[in-house]
C-alpha positions in Angstrom: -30.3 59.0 26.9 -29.5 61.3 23.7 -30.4 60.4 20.3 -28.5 61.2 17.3 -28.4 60.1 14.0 -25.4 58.0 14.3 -24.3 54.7 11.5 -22.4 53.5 13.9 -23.4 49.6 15.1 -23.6 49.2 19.0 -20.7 48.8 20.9 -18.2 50.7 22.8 -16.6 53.8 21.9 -14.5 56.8 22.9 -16.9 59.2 25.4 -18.3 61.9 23.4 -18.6 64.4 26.2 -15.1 63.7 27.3 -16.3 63.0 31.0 -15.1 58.6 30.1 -12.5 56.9 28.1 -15.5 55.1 26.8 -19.4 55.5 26.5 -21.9 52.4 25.1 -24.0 53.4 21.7 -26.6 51.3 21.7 -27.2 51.6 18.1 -29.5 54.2 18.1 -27.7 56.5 21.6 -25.2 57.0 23.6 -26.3 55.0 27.0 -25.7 55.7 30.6 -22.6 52.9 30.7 -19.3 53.7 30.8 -15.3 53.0 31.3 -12.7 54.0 32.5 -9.7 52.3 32.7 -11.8 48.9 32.2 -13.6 49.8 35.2 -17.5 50.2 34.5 -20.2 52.8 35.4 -22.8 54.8 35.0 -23.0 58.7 33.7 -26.2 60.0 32.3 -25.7 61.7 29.3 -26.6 65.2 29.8 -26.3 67.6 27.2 -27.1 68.0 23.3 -23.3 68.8 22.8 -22.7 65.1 22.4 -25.3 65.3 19.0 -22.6 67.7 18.0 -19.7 65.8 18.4 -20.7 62.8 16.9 -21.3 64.4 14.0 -18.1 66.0 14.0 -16.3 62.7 14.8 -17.9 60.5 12.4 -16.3 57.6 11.2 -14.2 56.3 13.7 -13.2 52.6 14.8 -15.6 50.7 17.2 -13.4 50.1 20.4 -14.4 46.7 22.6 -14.3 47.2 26.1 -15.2 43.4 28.1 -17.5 44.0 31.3 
């Protein structure tokens, strides 16, 4: 799982890396769950470019997605 430096409480949110609607941040990464069209999985996060995007994308609205 990637690390970053992220405020954001845990919960669901849009994907980072693009590959899901939504990805779980676990308060301190970005997990291995996600959604798509309320449908669970699993991705691993791969790359450091997610780091990069949160950064970018700071600030936005905590999205619930029910398992």
């Amino acid at each position: 799982m990637l690390r970053t430096r992220d405020p954001r409480s845990p919960g669901w949110y849009r994907d980072p890396t693009r590959r899901h609607q939504f990805r779980e941040w676990d308060g301190e990464r970005w997990t291995e769950h996600v959604s798509d069209d309320g449908q669970p999985g699993i991705d691993p996060v791969r790359s450091n470019a997610v780091e990069k995007i949160t950064r970018a994308r700071s600030g936005r609205r905590r999205i619930h997605v029910p398992h």
